[in-house]
MARMI-399265 format. One record per residue: residue number from 1; residue in three letters; x, y, z of N, C-alpha, C, O in turn. Coordinates in steps of 0.05 Angstrom, whole numbers. Example, Ala and Ser with C-alpha at 12.3 -4.5 7.8 and 13.67 -1.06 7.14 Angstrom:
// residues 2
1/ala/264/-114/156/246/-90/156/264/-66/156/285/-66/169 .
2/ser/257/-45/142/273/-21/143/258/1/157/268/23/161 .
END
This chain:
// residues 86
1/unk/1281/2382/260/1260/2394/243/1272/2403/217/1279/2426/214 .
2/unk/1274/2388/201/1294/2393/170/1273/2384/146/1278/2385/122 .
3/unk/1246/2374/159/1224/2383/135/1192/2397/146/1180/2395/167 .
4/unk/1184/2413/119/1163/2415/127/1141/2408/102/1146/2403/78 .
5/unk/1108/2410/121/1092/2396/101/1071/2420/97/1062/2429/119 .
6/unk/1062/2431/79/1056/2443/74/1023/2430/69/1017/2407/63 .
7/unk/1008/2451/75/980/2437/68/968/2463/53/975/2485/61 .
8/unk/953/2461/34/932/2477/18/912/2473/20/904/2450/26 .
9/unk/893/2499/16/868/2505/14/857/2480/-2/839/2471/12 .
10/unk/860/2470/-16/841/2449/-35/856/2423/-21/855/2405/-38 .
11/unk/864/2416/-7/874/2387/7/897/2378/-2/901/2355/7 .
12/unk/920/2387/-20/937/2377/-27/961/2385/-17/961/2409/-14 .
13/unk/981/2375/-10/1006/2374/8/1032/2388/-7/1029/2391/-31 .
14/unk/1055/2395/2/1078/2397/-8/1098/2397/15/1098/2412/35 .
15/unk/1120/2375/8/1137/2372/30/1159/2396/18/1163/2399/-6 .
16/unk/1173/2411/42/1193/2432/36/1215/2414/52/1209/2404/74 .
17/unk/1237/2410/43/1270/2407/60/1288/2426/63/1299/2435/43 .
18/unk/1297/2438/92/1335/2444/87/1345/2450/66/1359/2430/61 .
19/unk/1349/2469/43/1369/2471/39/1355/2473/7/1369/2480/-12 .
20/unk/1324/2465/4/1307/2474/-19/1309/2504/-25/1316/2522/-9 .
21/unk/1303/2508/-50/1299/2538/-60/1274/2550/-70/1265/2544/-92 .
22/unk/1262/2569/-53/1233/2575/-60/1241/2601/-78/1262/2614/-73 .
23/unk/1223/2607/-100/1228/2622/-117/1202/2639/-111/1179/2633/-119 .
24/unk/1210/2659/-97/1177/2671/-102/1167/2695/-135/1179/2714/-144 .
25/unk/1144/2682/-144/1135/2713/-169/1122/2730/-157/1108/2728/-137 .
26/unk/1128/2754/-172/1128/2780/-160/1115/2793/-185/1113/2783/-207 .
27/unk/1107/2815/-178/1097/2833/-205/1121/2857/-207/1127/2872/-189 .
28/unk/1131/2854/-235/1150/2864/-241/1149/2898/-239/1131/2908/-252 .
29/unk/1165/2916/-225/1169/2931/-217/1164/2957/-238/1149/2976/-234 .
30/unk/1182/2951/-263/1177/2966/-294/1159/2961/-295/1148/2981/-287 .
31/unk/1136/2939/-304/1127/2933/-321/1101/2923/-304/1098/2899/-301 .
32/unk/1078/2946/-289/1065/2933/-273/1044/2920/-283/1022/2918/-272 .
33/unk/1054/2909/-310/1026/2885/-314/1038/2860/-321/1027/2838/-325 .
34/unk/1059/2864/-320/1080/2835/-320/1088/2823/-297/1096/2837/-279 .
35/unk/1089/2786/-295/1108/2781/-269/1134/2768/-275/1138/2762/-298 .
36/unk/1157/2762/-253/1175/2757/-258/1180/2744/-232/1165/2744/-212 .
37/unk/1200/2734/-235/1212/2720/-214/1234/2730/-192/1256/2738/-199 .
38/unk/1228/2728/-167/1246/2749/-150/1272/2737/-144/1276/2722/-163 .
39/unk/1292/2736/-128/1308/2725/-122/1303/2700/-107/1284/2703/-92 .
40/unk/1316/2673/-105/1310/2655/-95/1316/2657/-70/1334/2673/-62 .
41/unk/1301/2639/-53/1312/2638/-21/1311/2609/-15/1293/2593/-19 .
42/unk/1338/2605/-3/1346/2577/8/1327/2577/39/1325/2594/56 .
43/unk/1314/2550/38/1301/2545/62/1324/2524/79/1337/2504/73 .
44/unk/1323/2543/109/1346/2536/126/1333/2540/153/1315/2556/157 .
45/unk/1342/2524/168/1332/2511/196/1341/2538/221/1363/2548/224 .
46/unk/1319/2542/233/1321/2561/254/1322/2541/274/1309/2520/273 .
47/unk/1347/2550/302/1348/2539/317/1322/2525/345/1321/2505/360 .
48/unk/1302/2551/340/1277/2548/359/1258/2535/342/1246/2514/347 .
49/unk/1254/2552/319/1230/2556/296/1234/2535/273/1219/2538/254 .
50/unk/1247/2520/271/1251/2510/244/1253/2515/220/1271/2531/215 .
51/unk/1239/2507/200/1238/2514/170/1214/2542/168/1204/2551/147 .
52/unk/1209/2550/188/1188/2570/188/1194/2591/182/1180/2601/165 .
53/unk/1215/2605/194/1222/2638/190/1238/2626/156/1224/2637/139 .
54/unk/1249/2617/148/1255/2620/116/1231/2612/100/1233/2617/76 .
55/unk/1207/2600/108/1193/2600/86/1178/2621/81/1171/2627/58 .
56/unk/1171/2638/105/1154/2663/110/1174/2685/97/1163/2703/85 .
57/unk/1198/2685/98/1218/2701/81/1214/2702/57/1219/2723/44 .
58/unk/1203/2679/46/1200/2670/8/1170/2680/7/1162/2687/-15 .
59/unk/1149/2680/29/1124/2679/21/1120/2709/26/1105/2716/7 .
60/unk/1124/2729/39/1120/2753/42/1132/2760/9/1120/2776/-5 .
61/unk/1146/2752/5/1159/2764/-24/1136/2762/-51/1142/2772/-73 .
62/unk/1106/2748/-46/1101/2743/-69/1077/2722/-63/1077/2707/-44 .
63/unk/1060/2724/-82/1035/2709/-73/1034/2677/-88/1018/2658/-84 .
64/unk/1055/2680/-106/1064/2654/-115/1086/2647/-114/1104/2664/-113 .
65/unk/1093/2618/-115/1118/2617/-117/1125/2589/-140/1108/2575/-152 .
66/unk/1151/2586/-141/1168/2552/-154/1190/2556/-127/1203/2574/-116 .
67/unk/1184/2524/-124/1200/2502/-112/1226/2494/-128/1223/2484/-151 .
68/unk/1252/2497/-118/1277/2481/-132/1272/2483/-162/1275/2462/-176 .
69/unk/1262/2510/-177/1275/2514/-198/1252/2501/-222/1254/2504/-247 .
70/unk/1232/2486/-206/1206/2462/-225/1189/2482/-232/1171/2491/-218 .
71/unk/1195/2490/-258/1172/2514/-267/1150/2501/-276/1131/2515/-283 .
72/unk/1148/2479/-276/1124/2476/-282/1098/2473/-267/1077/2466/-277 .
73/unk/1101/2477/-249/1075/2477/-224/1094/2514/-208/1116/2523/-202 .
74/unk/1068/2520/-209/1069/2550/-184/1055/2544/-166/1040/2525/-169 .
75/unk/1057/2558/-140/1043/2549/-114/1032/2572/-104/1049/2587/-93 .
76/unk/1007/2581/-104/998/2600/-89/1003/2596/-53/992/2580/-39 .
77/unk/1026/2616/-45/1026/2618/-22/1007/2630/-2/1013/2631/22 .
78/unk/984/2638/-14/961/2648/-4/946/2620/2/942/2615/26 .
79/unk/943/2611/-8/927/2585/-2/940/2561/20/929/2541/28 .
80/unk/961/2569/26/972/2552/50/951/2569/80/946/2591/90 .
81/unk/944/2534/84/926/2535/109/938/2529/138/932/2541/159 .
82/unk/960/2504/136/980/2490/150/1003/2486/149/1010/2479/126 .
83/unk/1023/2488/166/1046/2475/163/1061/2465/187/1066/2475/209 .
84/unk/1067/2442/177/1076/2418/197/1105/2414/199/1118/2404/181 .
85/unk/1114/2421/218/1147/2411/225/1157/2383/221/1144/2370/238 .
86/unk/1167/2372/211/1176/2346/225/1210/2335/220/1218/2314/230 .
END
């Protein structure tokens, strides 16, 4: 289990791998009308659970996130409906 598939509220997919970096945004702590970006978290394989307990690590952090650093798309982690091991 070294990917997962992410499914969203509006039907569109995102595959996560091993060893990806989810960036979750956060609302900046000073500045509570600003957001920023929290520390990144490497997604890494649980021996029972798979890619699950690290992506729930990145998603508790923040209601959006970036994938490997691609600022140009954010991902509301609220809107994930599914996620598929494989």
């Amino acid at each position: 289990m070294n990917k997962a598939t992410l499914y969203f509220s509006d039907k569109s997919m995102l595959e996560i791998h091993e060893g990806d970096l989810i960036t979750p945004i956060v609302r900046n702590e000073l500045e509570k009308s600003s957001a920023s970006m929290a520390e990144s978290v490497e997604v890494w394989n649980h021996t029972h659970n798979g890619l699950i307990p690290s992506i729930m690590d990145a998603f508790v952090a923040g209601d959006y996130f970036y994938l490997n650093h691609e600022y140009s798309t954010a991902y509301n982690s609220q809107a994930v409906v599914k996620i598929i091991l494989s």
